[in-house]
VEXDREN-2710 file (C-alpha; in Angstrom, 1 decimal):
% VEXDREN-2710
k/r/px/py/pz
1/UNK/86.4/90.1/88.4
2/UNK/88.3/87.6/90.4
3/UNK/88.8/87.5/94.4
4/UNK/91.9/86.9/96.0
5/UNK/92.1/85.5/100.1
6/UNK/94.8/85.3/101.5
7/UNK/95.1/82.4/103.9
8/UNK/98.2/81.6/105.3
9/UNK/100.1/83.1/108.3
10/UNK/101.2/81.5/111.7
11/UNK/98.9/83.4/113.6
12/UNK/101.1/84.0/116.4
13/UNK/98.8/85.9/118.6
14/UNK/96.7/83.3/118.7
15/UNK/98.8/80.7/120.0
16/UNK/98.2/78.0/121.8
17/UNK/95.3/78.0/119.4
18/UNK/97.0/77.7/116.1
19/UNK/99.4/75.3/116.9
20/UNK/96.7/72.7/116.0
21/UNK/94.7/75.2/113.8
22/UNK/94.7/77.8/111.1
23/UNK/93.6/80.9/112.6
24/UNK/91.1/81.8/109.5
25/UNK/89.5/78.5/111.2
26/UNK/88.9/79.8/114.2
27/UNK/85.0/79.6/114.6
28/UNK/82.8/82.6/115.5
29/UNK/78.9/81.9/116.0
30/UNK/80.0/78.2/115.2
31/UNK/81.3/79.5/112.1
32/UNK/85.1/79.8/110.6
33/UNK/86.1/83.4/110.3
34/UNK/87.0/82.5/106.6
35/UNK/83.7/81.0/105.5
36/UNK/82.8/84.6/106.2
37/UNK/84.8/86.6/103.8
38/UNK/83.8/83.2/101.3
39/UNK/80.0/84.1/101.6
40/UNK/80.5/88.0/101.0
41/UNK/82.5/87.7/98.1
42/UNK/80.4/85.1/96.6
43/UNK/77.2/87.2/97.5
44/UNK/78.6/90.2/95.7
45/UNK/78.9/87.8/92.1
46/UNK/82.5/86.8/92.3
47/UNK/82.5/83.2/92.1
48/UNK/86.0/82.2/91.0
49/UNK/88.2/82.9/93.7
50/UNK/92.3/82.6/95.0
51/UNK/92.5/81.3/98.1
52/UNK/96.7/82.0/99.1
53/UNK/97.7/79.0/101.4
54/UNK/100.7/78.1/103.4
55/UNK/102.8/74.7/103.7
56/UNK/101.5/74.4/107.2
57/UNK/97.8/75.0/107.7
58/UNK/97.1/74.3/103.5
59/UNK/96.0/71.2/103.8
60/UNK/93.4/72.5/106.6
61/UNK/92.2/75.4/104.6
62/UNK/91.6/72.7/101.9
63/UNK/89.4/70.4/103.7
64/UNK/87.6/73.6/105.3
65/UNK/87.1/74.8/101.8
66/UNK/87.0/72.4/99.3
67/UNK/86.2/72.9/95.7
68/UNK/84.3/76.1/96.5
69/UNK/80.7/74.0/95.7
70/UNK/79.2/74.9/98.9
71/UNK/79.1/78.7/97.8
72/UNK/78.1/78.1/94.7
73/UNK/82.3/79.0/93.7
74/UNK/86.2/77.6/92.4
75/UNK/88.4/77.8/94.3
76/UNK/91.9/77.4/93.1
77/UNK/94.6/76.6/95.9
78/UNK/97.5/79.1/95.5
79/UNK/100.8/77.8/97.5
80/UNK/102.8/80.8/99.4
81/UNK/105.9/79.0/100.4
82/UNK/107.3/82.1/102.6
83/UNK/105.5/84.2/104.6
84/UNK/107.0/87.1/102.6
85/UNK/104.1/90.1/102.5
86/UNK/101.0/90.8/101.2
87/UNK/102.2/91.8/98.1
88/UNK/104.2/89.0/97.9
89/UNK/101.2/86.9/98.2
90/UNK/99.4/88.6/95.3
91/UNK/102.3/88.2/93.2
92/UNK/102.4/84.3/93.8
93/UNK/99.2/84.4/93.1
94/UNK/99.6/86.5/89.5
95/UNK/99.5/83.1/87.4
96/UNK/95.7/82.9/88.8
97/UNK/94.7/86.6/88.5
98/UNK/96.4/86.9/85.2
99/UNK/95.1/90.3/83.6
100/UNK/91.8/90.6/85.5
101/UNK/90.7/93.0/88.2
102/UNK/90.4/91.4/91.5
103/UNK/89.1/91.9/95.0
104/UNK/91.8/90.9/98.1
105/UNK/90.3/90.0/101.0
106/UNK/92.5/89.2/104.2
107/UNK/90.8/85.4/105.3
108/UNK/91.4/86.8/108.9
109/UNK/89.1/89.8/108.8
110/UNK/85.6/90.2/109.5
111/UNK/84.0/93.0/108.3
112/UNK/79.9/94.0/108.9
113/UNK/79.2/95.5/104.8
114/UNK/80.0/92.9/102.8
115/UNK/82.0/94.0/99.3
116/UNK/79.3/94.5/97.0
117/UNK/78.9/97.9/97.6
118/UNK/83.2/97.8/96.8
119/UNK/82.8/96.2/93.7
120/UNK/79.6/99.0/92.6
121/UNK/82.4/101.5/93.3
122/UNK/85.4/100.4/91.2
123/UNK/83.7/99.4/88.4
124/UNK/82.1/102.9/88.4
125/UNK/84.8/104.7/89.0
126/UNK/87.6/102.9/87.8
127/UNK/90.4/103.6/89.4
128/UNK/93.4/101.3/89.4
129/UNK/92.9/100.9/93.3
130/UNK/90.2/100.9/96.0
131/UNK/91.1/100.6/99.7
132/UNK/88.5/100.7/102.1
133/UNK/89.6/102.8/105.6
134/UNK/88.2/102.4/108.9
135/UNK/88.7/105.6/111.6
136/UNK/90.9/103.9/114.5
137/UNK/91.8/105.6/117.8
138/UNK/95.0/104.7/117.4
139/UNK/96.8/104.4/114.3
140/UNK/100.8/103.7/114.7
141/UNK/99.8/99.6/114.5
142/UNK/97.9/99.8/110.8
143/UNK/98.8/101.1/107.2
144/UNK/97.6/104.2/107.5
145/UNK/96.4/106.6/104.7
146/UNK/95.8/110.5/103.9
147/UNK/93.2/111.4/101.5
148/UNK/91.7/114.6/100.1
149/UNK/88.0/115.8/100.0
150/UNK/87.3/113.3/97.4
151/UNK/88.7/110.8/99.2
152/UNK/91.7/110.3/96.4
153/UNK/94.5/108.4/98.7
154/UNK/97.6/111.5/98.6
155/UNK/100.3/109.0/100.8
156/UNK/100.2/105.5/102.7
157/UNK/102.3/104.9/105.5
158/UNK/103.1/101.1/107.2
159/UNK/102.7/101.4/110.6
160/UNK/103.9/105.3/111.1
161/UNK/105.3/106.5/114.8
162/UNK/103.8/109.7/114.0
163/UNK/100.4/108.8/111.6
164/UNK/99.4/111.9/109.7
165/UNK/95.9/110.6/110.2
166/UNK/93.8/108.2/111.8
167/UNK/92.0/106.5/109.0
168/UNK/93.6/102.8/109.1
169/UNK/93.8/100.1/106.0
170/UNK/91.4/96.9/106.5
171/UNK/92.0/94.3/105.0
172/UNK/89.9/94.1/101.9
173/UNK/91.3/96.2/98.2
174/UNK/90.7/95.6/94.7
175/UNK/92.8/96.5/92.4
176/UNK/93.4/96.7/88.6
177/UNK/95.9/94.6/86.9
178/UNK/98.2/97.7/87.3
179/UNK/99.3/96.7/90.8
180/UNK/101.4/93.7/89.4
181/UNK/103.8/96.4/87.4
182/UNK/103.8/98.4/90.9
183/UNK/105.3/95.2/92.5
184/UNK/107.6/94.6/90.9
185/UNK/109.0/98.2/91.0
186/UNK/109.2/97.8/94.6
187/UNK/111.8/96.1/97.3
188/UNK/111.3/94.6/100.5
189/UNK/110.3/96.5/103.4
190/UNK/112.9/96.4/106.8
191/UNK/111.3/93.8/107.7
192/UNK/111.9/91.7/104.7
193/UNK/108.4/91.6/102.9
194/UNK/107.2/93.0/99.7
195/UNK/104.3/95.2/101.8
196/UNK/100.7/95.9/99.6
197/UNK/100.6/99.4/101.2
198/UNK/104.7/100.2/99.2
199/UNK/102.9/98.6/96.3
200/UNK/99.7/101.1/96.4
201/UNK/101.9/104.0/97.3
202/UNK/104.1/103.2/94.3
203/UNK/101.0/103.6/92.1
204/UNK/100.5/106.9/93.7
205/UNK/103.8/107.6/92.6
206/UNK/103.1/106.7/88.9
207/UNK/100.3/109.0/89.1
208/UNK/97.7/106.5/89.0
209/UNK/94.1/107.2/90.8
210/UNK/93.9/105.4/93.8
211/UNK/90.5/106.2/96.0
212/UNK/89.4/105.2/99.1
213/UNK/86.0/104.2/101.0
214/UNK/85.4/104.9/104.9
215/UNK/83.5/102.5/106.3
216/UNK/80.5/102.7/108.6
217/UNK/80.2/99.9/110.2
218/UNK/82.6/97.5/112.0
219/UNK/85.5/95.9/111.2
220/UNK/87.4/93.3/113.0
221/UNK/90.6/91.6/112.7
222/UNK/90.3/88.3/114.2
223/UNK/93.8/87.7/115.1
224/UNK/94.4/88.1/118.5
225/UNK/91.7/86.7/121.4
226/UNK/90.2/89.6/122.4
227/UNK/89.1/90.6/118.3
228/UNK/88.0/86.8/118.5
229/UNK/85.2/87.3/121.2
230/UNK/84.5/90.5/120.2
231/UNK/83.6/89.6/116.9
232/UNK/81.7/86.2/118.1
233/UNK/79.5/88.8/120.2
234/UNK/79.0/90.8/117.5
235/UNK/78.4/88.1/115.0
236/UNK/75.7/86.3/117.9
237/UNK/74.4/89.4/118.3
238/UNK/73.1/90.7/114.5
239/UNK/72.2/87.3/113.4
240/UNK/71.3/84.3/115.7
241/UNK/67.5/83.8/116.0
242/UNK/65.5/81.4/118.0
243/UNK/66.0/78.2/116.5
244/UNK/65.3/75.0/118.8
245/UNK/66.2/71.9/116.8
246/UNK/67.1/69.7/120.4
247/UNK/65.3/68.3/122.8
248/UNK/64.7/70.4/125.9
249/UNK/63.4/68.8/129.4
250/UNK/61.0/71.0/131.1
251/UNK/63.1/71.5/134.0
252/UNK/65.4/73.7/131.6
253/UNK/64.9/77.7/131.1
254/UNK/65.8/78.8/127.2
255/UNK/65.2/82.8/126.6
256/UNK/66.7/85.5/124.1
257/UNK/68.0/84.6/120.9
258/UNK/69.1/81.2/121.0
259/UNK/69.8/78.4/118.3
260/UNK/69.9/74.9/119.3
261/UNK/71.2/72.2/117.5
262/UNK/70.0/69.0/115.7
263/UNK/70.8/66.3/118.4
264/UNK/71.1/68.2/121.1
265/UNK/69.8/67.2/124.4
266/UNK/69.1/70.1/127.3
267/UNK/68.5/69.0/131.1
268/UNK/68.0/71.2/134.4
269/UNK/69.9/73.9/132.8
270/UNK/69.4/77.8/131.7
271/UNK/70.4/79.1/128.3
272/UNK/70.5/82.5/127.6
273/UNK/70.8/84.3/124.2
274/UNK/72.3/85.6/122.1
275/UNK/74.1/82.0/121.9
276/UNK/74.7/79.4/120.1
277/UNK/75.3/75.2/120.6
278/UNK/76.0/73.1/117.8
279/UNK/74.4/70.1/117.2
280/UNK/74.8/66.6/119.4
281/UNK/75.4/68.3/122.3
282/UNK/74.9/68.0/126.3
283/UNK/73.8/70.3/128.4
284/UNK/72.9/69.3/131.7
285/UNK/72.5/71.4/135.2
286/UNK/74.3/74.1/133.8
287/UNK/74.2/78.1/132.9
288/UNK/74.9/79.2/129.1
289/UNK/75.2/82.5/129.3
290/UNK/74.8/85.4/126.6
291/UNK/77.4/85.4/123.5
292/UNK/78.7/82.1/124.1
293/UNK/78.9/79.7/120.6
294/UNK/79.5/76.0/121.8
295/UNK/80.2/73.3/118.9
296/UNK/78.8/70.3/118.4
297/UNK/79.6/67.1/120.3
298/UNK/80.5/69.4/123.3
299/UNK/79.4/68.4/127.1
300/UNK/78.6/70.7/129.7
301/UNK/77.8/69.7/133.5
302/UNK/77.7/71.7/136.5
303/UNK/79.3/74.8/134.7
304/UNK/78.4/78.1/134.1
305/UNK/79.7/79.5/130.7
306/UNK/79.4/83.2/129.3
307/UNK/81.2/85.3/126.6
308/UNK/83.2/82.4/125.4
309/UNK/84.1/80.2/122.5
310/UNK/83.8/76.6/123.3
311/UNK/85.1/74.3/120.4
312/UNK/83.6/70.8/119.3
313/UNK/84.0/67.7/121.0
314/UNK/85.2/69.4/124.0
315/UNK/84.0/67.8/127.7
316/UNK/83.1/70.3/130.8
317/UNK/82.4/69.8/134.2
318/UNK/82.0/71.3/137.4
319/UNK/83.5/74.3/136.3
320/UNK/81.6/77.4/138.3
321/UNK/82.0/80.2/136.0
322/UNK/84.0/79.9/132.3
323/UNK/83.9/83.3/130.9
324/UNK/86.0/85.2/128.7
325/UNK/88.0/82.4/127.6
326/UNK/88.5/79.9/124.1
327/UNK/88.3/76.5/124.2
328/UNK/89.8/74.7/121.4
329/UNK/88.3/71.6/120.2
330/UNK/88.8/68.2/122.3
331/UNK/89.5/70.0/125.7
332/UNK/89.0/68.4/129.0
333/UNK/88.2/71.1/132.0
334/UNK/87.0/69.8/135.6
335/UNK/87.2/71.4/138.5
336/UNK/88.0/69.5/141.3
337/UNK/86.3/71.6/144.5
338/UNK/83.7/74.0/143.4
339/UNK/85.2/78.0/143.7
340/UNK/83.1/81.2/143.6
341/UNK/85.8/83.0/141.5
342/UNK/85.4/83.0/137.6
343/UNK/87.8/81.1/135.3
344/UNK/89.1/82.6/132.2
345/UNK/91.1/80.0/129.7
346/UNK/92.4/80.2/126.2
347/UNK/93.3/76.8/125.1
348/UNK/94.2/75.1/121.7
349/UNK/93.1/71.5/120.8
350/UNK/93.2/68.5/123.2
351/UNK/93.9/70.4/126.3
352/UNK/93.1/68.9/129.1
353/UNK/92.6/71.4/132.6
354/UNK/92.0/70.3/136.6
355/UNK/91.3/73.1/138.4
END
């Protein structure tokens, strides 16, 4: 089985962010949201693996990426030159997938599972489609599906005023190589773009099995800023550990789950977990509060900082409370007279702030 990820996308509800970056690089726990979905598919066995890229973040995704060595993978670097739907995506990417069953993966989706349990699924019950459903309160802004007691998918629906049921599509499928015959039976939806969920439903229509798999946990698309630090809290939350790699003055206060990095230098300060700070970092007479992630090369003074993404190579100062907020990497914040009210910011790269 291959994987497919699909990549590309402007990411317009993350602007000013992704003016300067892809939003799959958009870093949660220090981490890019697409490294992610790269670990999960490559912990489930699928080593060679599509990654769908556009003319204008590629080259970033690339360097992020690389060869694939770092998980153990190949990658090969599939060029979508119009951002012209998910299915047209996998149908760019057909040379790659060839006759082969394959796992999709949206690169801007986090999901708590992994795949594995996916994969155990289709290959057991071989059906020419899996889609995996989450329950969503509300439904009119997803693909949305209706299944039977068996949980065999009956209709799909693209974003329905009037959803016959709540159970929306995530972002992760596998299909067999059926689902290249069902695109090309199909036309472009009103809004101009071959959709996946036209493509499954058209395999519904040729009486092929299609089956679905609720899932239990949670499930996150990372594309606006709101998913963004929920999914960092989330992330912070399950997984950091106490790890202390800096060097900590014994004026400082470090409790919870915390991980510190190589290089990094703590002074008069308090950090709280579950956080994060990257490595050859500053710290000094400030407050890092719970399910913040600060990269490396980052200073802090005189600020307080909690639920927040702060970027690499980013300089902070006299800021009283950052909260909420995403700081993309090279920002400058200072805050000229100290104010008891909080500051929330969502900035792209080499911002620069006076408050």
């Amino acid at each position: 089985m291959k994987a497919i990820v699909l990549a590309g996308g402007s990411g317009t509800r993350l602007r000013p962010l992704t003016h300067t970056i892809a939003k799959q690089l958009a870093p949660v726990a220090n981490k890019p949201v697409l490294h992610y979905a790269i670990e999960q598919i490559t912990s489930a066995g699928i080593k060679d693996i599509g990654v769908v890229i556009s003319p204008e973040t590629g080259s970033q995704i690339k360097q992020s990426l690389g060869s694939g060595e770092k998980w153990g993978a190949q990658i090969t670097y599939i060029l979508q030159s119009q951002p012209a739907g998910l299915a047209h995506a996998v149908k760019t990417g057909m040379p790659f997938l060839g006759n082969s069953p394959f796992l999709m993966f949206l690169g801007d989706n986090l999901i708590k599972e992994g795949v594995s349990h996916l994969i155990n699924q289709f290959l057991g019950q071989k059906p020419q489609a899996l889609i995996l459903l989450k329950e969503v309160e509300d439904p009119r802004a997803f693909g949305v599906a209706t299944v039977d007691k068996g949980m065999r998918v009956k209709k799909l629906v693209e974003k329905p005023s009037n959803p016959d049921s709540n159970l929306a599509l995530t972002g992760i499928y596998i299909f067999d190589p059926l689902i290249h015959r069902a695109i090309d039976r199909i036309k472009p939806s009103p809004r101009g773009e071959l959709e996946i969920t036209d493509a499954i439903q058209e395999l519904i229509n040729m009486g092929k099995k299609v089956i679905a798999r609720p899932m239990s946990g949670w499930w996150l698309d990372t594309g606006k800023k709101e998913d963004l630090l929920e999914a960092n809290r989330l992330i912070l939350d399950e997984s950091t550990t106490l790890s202390n790699c800096g060097i900590t003055d014994p004026a400082s206060q470090v409790s919870g789950s915390v991980q510190i990095g190589t290089g990094t230098t703590i002074f008069s300060s308090i950090i709280r977990g579950p956080s994060v700070i990257g490595e050859d970092c500053c710290i000094q007479d400030s407050f890092i509060g719970p399910y913040t992630s600060i990269g490396r090369h980052t200073t802090i003074r005189e600020t307080a900082v909690e639920n927040s993404i702060i970027m690499e190579n980013c300089l902070i100062s006299c800021v009283r409370r950052l909260e909420d907020s995403i700081i993309g990497a090279g920002a400058n914040i200072r805050q000229k007279k100290k104010k008891t009210d909080s500051t929330t910011l969502f900035l792209g790269n080499n911002s620069e702030v006076v408050i």
